[in-house]
C-alpha angles and dihedrals in degrees: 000000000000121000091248095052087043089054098047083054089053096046089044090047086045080050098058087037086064102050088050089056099052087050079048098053099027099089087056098046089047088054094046096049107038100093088063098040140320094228083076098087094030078064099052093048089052087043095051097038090050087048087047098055091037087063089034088050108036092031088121092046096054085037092059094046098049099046119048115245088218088108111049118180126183116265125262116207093189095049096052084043099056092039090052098045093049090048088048087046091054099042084054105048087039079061101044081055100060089036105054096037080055101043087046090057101043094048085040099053094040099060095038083053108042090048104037088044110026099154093042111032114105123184115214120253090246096049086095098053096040090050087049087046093053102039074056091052089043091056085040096054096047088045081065110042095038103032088050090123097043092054086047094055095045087053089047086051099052092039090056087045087081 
């Protein structure tokens, strides 16, 4: 695999990192903004996706401007494949590690809550929308580390589209 096609695997991964870590931080900057106003994270989420698919879609164009062309090798199909697969594979299961901790605290503490202390327990208002936000990071997480292939074979048909 050449340097230019490794680093066009490691802009589109940072792409989807990115994307896992938005569903990750946009519970707290909700709660943080919505006093002001509530189109603030919806902002940011169109902020961060247009950034996402500008790396996705333009990878081989900042790929090109950042490593010289001087040493062109042919490309390998199965090498972009497995590299890609294996970066999918460790996005997702970084992100399975933060979802289900966090699911497990939240139902845990719910229930204990809810049957050790039944006149005095209170949820927060935000318990609801962090526990959305982490069943989506969850998904998002297994679409990752188990969809790895499938993503793989929607990028190698839009690359050959060209």
């Amino acid at each position: 695999m050449s340097p230019n096609q490794s680093l066009v695997v490691v802009v589109r991964l940072f792409a989807l990192w990115l994307i896992g870590y938005y569903i990750t931080a946009a519970p707290l900057f909700y709660v943080q903004t919505k006093r002001f106003s509530p189109l603030y994270t919806l902002g940011a989420a169109v902020i961060v996706l247009a950034l996402s698919a500008a790396l996705w879609y333009f990878a081989s164009w900042i790929a090109g401007h950042l490593v010289s062309n001087s040493n062109k090798v042919a490309e390998q199909p199965s090498a972009f494949d497995s590299w890609f697969s294996v970066g999918c594979a460790l996005i997702g299961l970084w992100v399975l590690a933060k979802a289900i901790p966090a699911l497990l605290h939240y139902f845990i503490a719910n229930f204990m809550g809810s049957n050790m202390f039944p006149n005095t327990y209170m949820v927060t208002p935000e318990w609801r929308l962090t526990a959305i936000f982490n069943i989506i990071q969850l998904f998002f997480g297994l679409a990752l580390f188990l969809g790895g292939r499938s993503l793989n074979k929607i990028v190698l048909r839009v690359r050959n589209a060209y």
